[in-house]
C-alpha positions in Angstrom: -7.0 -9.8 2.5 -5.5 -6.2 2.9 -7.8 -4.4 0.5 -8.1 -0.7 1.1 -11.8 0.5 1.9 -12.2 1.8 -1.2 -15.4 2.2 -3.8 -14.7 -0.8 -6.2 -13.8 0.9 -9.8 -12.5 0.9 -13.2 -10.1 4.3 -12.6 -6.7 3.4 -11.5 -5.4 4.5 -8.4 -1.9 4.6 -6.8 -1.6 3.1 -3.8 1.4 2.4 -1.5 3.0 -1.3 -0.5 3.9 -0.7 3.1 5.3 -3.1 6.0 2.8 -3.6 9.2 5.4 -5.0 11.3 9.1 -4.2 11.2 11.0 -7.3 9.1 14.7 -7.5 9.1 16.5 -3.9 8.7 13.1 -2.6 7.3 10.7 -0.2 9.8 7.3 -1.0 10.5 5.6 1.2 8.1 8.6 1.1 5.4 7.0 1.7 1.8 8.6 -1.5 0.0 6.5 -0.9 -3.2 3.8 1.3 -5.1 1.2 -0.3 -7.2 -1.4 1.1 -9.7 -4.7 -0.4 -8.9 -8.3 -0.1 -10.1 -10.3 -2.4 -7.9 -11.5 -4.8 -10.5 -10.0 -8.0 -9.4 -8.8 -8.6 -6.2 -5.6 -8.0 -4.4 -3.0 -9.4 -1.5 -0.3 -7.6 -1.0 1.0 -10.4 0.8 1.7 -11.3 4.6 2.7 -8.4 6.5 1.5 -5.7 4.0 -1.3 -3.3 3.5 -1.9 -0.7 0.9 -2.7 3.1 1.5 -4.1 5.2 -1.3 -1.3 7.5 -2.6 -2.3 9.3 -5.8 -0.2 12.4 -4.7 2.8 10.3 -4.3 3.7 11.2 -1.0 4.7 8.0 0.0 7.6 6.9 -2.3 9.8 3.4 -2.1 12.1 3.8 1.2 9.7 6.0 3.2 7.4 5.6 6.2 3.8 5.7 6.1 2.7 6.3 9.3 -1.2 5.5 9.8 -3.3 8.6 11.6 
């Protein structure tokens, strides 16, 4: 399960849907989706996606998130 390493809460965050592996035309890294989450249950962004924590919102659909 991608779950970020976050402290498990009841305040919503935004996080960012992004690809870990280039698929078709779309970049390794592509943002596909953004998602507000607050920890309470669990969640799978699916195979071949992780979230990043994005409450700013610099990571909107159609950019690359590039891990540091």
């Amino acid at each position: 399960m991608n779950i970020p390493e976050a402290k498990m809460t009841t305040e919503a965050t935004t996080y960012a849907v992004y690809r870990t592996a280039a698929s078709g035309g779309e970049a390794s890294g592509a943002v596909i989706n953004r998602i507000i989450w607050n920890g309470t249950a669990s969640y799978n962004p699916g195979e071949g996606l992780a979230l990043v924590a994005d409450p700013s919102g610099a990571y909107p659909i159609g950019s690359v998130y590039k891990q540091t």
